[in-house]
Each structure stands twice: as C-alpha cells, then as structure tokens.
C-alpha positions in Angstrom: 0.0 0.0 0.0 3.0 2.4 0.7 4.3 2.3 -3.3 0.4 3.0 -4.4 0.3 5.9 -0.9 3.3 7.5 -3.0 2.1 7.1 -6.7 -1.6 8.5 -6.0 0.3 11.3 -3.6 2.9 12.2 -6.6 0.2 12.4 -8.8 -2.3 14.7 -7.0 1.1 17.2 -5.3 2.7 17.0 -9.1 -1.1 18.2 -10.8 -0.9 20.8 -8.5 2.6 22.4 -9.5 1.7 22.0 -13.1 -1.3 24.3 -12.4 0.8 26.8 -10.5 3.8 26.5 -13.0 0.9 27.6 -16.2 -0.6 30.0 -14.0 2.6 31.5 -13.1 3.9 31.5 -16.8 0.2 33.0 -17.8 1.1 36.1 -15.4 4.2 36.5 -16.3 3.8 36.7 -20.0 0.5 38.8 -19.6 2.8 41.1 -17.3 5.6 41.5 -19.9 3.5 42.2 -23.1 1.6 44.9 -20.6 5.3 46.5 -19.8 6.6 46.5 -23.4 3.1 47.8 -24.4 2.9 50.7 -22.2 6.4 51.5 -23.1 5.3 51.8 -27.0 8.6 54.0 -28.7 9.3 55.3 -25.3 11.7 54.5 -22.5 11.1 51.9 -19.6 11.6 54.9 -16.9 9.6 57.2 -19.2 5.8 58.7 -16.9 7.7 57.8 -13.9 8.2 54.2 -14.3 4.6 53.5 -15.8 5.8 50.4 -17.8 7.2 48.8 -14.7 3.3 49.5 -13.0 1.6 48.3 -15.8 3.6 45.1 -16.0 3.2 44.2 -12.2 -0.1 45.1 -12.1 -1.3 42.7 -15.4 0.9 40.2 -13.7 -1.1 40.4 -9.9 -4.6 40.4 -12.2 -3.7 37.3 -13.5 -2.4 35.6 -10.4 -4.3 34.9 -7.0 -2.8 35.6 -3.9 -1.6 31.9 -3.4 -2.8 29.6 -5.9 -3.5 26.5 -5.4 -2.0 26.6 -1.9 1.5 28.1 -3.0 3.4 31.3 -1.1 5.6 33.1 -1.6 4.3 34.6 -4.9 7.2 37.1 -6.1 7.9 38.9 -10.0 9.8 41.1 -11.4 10.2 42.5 -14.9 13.3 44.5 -16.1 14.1 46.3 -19.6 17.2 46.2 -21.9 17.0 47.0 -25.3 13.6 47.7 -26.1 12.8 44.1 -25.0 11.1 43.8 -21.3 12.3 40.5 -19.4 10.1 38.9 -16.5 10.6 36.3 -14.4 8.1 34.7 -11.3 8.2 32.2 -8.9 6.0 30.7 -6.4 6.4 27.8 -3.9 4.4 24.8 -3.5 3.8 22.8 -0.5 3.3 19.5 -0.9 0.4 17.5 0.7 1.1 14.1 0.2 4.5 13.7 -0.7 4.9 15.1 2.9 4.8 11.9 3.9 8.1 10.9 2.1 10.0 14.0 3.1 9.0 16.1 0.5 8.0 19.4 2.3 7.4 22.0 -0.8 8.9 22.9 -4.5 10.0 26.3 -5.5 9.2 27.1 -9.4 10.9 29.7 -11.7 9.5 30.8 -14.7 10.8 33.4 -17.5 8.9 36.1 -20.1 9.6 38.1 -22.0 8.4 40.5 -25.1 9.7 42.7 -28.0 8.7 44.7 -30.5 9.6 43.8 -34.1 8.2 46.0 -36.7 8.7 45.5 -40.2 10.5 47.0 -42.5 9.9 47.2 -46.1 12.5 47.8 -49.3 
C-alpha cells in the first residue's frame, strides 16, 4: 500500500505544481506584453516608471494571492534593449509527498516580449 500511498500522492502534489507552474507563466507573460506595451517608442523609466506599474499590475490580475495553496508569490520584470524580461516564482507545499520528506517545491519561470516592426525595401 505504501508504493500506491506514493504514486496517487505524486500524482495529485505534481497536478498541482503543473497548475501553479501555467498559472505562473500566464502572469508572467501577460505582465511582460503589458510592460513593453505601455512603453510603446518610449523608455522603460519614461511617466515615472509606468511600464514597470503596468507590468506588475497585469501580472497580480492574472495571479491569485496563493494559488492552489502556494506562497511566496514574487515577480519582477526588467528592460534592456527595447525588449522587457520577467521572471516569477511561487512555492508549493506539498500535501502528500509530505509523507516521504517532500516538504514544498520552488518554481521559476521566464517572459519576455519585443517589438519587431517591419520594415519594407
């Protein structure tokens, strides 16, 4: 019974950092294209700093406060180049998997957008 405990509990505490890990990813893209939108042909630091505002707050909207039981909810979004760079992370306690030492799981994820125009001959 202890191999099946582990198999069900891997399964359910693994669904649930899939779910985070999309969630998080969702946010963080949603936060960069918001950030490189409100910077149109301007400057990151142009309107004191509104593309960093719009970028964390698209990213918030599309997060709750601790998903799916996760804490610990942090972002942050940077500019180089014209191209604005976000990454996220959240961690996960595990419910299950507890029982086999397994106490949480940080995740990381990475964003970022650009704007290409094109150009014509």
């Amino acid at each position: 019974i202890i191999p099946l405990a582990g198999m069900v509990g891997g399964g359910v505490d693994i669904s649930r950092m899939y779910i985070v890990k999309t969630r998080l990813q969702h946010a963080c893209d949603a936060g960069a294209l918001a950030g490189r939108k409100q910077m149109g042909g301007g400057t990151w630091t142009y309107d004191n700093n509104a593309a960093q505002g719009a970028a964390n707050r698209f990213f918030d909207a599309n997060i709750q406060a601790n998903p799916y039981g996760a804490s610990t909810v942090t972002r942050a979004f940077t500019e180089s180049a014209g191209k604005v760079s976000g990454t996220a992370s959240a961690i996960v306690p595990m419910t299950i998997m507890r029982v086999f030492g397994k106490r949480s799981v940080t995740l990381n994820v990475a964003c970022d957008a650009e704007m290409r125009l094109p150009w014509f001959r």
